[in-house]
C-alpha positions in Angstrom: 124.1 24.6 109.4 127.7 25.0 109.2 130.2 24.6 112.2 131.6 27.3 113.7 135.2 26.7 114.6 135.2 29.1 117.5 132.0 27.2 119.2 132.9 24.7 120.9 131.0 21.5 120.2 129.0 20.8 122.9 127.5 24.2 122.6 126.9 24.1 119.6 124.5 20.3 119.7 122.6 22.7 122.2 120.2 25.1 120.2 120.0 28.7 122.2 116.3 28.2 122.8 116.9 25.5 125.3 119.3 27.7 127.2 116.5 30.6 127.0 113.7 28.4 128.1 115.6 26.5 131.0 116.7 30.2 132.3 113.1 30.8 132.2 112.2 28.8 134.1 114.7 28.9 136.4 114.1 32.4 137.1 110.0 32.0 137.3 110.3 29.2 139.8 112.5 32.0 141.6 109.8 34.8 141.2 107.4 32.3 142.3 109.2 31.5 145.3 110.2 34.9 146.6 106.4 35.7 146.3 104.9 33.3 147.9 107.1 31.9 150.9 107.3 33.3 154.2 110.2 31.5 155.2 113.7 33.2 154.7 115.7 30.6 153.8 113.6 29.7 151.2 113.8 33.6 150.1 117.2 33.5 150.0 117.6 30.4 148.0 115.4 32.0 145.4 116.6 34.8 145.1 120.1 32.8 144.4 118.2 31.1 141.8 117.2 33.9 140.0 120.8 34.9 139.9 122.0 31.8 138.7 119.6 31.9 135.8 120.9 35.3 134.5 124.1 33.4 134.6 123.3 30.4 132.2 122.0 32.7 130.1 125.5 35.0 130.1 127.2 32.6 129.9 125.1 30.5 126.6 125.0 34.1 124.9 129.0 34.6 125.5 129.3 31.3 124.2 127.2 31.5 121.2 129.0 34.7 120.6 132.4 33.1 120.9 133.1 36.0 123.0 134.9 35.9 127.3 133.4 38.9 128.7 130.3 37.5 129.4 132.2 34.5 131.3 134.0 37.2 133.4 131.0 38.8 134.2 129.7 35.5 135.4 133.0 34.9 137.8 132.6 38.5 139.2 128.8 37.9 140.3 129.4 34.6 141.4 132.1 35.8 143.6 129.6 38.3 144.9 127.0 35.9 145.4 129.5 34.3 147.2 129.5 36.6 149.7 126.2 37.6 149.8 125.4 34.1 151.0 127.9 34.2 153.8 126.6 37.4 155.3 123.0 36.6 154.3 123.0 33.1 156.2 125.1 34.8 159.0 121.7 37.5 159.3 119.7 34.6 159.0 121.1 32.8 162.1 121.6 35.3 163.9 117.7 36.2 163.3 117.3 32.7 163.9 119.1 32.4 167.5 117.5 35.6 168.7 114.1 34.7 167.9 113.6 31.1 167.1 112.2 31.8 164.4 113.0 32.7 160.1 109.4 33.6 159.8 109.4 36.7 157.6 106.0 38.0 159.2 107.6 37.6 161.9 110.7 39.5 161.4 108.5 42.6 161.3 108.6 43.3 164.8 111.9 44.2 164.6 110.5 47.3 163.5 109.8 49.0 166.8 
């Protein structure tokens, strides 16, 4: 295999398969835990997860590519998911203080 100048070196010890599988299976432990919690903390966290496993893998295919845009993509949706977390944990508590509870079966009184 010959070096490419433009990757840098670390990136390129790393084949792309790892990054695929370890995206993977960050985003099917996320699946998994959006499914089957009731709790929404826990939701929230994996949905985060899911999120930051489309990022490794924009940022290992901009890397592989030797190209930025996929790196400024990342910093724009981390920036979002920055505040996504800051109103979702605000919702959260606020959910939290006026019921005493982050139960998501429970949440669905707030219906009516």
């Amino acid at each position: 295999m010959i070096p490419n100048p433009n990757i840098p070196e670390v990136i390129q010890n790393v084949p792309l398969q790892y990054y695929l599988i370890l995206s993977t299976l960050l985003f099917v432990i996320g699946i998994i835990g959006v499914l089957t919690r009731r709790n929404a903390i826990i939701i929230f966290m994996s949905v985060e997860l899911m999120l930051n496993a489309a990022n490794i893998l924009l940022i290992a295919f901009s890397s592989y590519r030797s190209d930025p845009s996929g790196q400024v993509f990342v910093f724009f949706i981390m920036a979002v998911a920055a505040a996504e977390v800051a109103v979702g944990l605000a919702i959260i508590v606020m959910i939290y203080r006026n019921t005493r509870n982050t139960d998501i079966g429970f949440l669905n009184k707030l219906k009516w």
